[in-house]
C-alpha positions as CSV (number, residue, x, y, z in Angstrom):
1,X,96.2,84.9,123.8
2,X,97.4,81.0,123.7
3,X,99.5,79.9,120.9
4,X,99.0,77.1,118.6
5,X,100.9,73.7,118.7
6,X,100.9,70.8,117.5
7,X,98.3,69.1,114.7
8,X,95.1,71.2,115.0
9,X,92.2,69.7,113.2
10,X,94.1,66.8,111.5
11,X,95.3,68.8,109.4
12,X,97.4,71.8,110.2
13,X,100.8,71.3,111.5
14,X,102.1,74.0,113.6
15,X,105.5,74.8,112.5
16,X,106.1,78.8,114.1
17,X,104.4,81.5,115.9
18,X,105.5,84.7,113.2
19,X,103.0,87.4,114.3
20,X,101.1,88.5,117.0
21,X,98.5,91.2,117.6
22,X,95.7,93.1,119.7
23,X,93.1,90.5,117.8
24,X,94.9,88.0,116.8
25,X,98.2,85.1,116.5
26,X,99.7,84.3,113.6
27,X,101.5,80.7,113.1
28,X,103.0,79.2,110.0
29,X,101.4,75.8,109.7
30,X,101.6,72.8,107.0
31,X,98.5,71.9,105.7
32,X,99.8,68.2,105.4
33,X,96.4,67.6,102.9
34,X,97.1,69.6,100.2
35,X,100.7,69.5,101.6
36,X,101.4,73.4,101.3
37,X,102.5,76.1,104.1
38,X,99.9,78.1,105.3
39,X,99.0,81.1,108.0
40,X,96.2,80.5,110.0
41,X,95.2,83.5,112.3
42,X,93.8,82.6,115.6
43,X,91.4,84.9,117.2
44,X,91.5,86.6,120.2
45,X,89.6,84.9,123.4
46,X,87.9,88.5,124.2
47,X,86.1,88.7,120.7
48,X,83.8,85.3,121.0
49,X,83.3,86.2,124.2
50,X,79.4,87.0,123.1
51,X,77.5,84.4,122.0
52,X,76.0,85.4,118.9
53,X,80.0,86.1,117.7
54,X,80.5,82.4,116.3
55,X,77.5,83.0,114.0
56,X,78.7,86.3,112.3
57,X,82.3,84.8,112.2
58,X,81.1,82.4,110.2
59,X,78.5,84.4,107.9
60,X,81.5,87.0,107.2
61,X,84.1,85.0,106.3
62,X,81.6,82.9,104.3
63,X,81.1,86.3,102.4
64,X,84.8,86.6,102.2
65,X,85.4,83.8,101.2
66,X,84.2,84.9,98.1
67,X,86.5,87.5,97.2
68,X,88.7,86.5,94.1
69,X,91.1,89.3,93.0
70,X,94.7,89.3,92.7
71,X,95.8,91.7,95.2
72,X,93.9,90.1,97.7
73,X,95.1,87.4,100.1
74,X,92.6,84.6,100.0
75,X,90.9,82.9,102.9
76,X,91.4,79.1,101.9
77,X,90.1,77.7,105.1
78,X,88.2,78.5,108.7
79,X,87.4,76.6,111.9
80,X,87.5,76.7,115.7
81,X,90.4,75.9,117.8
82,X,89.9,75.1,122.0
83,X,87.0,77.5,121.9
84,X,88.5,80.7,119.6
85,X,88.0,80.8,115.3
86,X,90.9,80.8,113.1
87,X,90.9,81.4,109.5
88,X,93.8,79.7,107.0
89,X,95.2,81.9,104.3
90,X,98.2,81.2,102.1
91,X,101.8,81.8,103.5
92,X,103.5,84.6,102.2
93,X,107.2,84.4,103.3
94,X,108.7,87.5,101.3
95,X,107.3,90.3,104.0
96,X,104.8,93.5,104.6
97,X,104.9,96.5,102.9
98,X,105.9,97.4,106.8
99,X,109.2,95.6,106.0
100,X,110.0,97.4,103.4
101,X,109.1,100.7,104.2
102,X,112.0,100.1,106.9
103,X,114.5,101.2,104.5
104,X,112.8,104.6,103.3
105,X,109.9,106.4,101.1
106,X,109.3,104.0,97.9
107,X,110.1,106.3,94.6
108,X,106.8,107.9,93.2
109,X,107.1,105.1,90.5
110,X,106.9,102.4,93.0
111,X,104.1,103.9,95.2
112,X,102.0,104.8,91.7
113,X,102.1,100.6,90.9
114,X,101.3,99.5,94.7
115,X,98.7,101.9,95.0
116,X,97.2,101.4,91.2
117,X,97.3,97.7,92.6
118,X,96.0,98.5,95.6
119,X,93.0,100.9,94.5
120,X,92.2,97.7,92.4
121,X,91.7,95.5,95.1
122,X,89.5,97.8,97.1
123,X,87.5,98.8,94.3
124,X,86.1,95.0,93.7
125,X,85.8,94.4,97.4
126,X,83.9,98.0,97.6
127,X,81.1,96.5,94.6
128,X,80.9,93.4,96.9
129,X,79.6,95.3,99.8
130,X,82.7,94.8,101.5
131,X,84.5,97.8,103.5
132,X,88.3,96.7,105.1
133,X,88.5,98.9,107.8
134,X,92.1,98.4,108.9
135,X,94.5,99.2,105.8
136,X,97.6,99.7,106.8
137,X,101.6,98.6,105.7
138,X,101.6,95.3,107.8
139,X,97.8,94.7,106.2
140,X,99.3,94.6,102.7
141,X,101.7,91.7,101.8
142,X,104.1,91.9,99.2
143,X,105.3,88.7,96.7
144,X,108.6,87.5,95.7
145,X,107.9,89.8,92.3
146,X,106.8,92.8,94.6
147,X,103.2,92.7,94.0
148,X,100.8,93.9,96.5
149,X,98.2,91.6,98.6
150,X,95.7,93.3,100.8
151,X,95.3,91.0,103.8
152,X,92.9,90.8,106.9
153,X,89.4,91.7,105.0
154,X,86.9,91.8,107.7
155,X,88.8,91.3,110.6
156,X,88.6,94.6,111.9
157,X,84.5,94.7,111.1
158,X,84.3,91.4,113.4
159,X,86.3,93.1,116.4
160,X,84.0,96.3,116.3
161,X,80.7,94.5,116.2
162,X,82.0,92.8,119.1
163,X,83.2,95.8,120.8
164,X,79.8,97.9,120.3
165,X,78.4,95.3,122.3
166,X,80.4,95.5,125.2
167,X,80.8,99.4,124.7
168,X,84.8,99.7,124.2
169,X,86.5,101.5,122.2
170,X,86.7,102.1,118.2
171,X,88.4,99.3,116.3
172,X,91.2,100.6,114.0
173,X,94.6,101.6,113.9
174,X,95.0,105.5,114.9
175,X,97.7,106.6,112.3
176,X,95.9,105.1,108.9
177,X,92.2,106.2,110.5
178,X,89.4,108.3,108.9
179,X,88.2,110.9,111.1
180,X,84.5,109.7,110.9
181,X,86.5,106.7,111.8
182,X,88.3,107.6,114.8
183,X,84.9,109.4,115.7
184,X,83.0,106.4,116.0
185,X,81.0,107.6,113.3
186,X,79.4,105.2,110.4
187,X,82.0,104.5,107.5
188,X,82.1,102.9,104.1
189,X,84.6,103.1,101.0
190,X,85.8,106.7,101.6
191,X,87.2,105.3,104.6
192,X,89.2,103.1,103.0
193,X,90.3,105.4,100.4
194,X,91.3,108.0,103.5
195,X,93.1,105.0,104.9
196,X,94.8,104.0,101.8
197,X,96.0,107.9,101.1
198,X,97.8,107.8,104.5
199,X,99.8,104.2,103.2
200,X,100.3,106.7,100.1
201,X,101.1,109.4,102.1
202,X,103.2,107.7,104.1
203,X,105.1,106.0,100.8
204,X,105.9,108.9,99.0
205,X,107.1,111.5,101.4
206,X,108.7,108.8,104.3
207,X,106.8,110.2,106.7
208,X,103.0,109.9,108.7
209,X,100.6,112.6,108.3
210,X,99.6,112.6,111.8
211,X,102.1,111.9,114.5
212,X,101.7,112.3,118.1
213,X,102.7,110.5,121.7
214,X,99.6,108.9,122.1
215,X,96.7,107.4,120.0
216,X,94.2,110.0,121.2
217,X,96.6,112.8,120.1
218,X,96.6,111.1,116.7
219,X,92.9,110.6,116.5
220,X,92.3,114.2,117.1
221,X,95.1,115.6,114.6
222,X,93.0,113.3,112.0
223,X,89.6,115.2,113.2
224,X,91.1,118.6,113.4
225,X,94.6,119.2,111.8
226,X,94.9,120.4,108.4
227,X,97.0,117.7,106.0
228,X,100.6,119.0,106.3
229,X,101.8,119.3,102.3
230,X,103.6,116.3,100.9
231,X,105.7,118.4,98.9
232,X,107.1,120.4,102.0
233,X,107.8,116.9,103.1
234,X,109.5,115.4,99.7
235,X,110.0,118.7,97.3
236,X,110.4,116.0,94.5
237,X,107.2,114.5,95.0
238,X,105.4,115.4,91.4
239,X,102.2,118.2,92.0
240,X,99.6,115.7,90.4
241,X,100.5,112.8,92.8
242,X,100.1,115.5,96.0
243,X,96.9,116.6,94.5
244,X,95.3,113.3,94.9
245,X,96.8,113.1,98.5
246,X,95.0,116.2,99.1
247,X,91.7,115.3,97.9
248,X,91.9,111.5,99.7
249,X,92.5,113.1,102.6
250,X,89.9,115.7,102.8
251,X,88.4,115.5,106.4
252,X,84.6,115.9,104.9
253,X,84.4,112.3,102.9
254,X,82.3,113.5,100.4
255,X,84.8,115.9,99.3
256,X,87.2,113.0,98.5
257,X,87.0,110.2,95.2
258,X,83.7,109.1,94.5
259,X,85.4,105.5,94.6
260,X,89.4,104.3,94.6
């Protein structure tokens, strides 16, 4: 995947390339017309390889566009750069919840906010129709004051309508996957809400749920391991937090939340 440089449209000045991915670039760029810096996510070459891709790019980031909710990251602009789509969001230079969980398990009192803000954010995007997909610490932004943003709606729901035409595999991240996720199975909400337990999960006791040395071994501990305890894992973790682990992590979906 080519990096940005330069002035791209007139208007985005290429300043850095600060992330990269298996679907995407991301650059730090001045938008020099509303003189602001910005991120703008390039796309992978593979995912416009079929032609009817540019049209549902554009339809589902015209729907999410839409979103308006304070723990989401906001898509402020899209286009098409040397053949692949990019989408322009603000910059946020204060870090990932992947950052920060570098340094050790958040205190239960930390992980209760995030989530609470978290849960929030999915809940509105859930009555719009709109499922995330990938949720996972370097998806969730976090401000100078600590709040959390839930970035890349809709990316992952691009990449696999893409791949179920060209027959490869599931799109997702293996550790933060439901199991009718990492079976290629149809998803909505309870997905995410699986997905967000493991970020939970994962805050509270320091540690995954699933671990293994290869993505397949992880996909299959999702489909076929029992959840090991959170408390066996952090003693101190209080019982009513575990028991909502527990029941967002229930293999069957519709034995978990009704909704975040």
């Amino acid at each position: 995947m080519s990096a940005l440089l330069g002035l791209i449209q007139g208007r985005y000045y290429i300043l850095d390339q600060i992330g990269r991915g298996g679907m995407t670039t991301v650059h730090k760029a001045l938008d020099l017309q509303e003189d602001r810096e910005v991120a703008i996510k390039l796309l992978a070459p593979y995912l416009v390889k079929e032609p009817k891709f540019k049209a549902r790019f554009e339809r589902e980031v015209e729907v999410l566009r839409q979103l308006e909710h304070p723990n989401i990251v906001p898509i402020l602009n899209f286009g098409e750069h040397e053949g692949s789509p990019f989408i322009v969001m603000p910059f946020v230079s204060t870090g990932t919840l992947a950052d920060k969980l570098k340094s050790g398990p958040l205190t239960p009192q930390e992980g209760a906010r995030l989530m609470s803000e978290l849960s929030g954010a999915l809940a509105y995007a859930h009555e719009q129709g709109i499922v995330h997909r990938d949720i996972k610490p370097s998806n969730i932004l976090l401000d100078e004051q600590g709040t959390a943003m839930l970035s890349d709606f809709g990316l992952a729901h691009l990449a696999d309508a893409q791949e179920s035409l060209t027959g490869s595999a599931v799109i997702g991240t293996p550790a933060y996957m439901s199991p009718e996720q990492c079976q290629g199975s149809p998803i909505d909400a309870r997905s995410d809400q699986y997905s967000l337990g493991v970020v939970l999960y994962q805050l509270t006791t320091g540690y995954l749920p699933y671990e293994s040395d290869t993505p397949m071994g992880v996909v299959l501990k999702h489909i076929n391991e029992p959840l090991p305890r959170p408390r066996d894992l952090n003693p101190n973790l209080p019982a009513p937090i575990e028991a909502v682990l527990i029941k967002a992590l229930a293999k069957n979906p519709a034995h978990r939340y009704p909704t975040v």
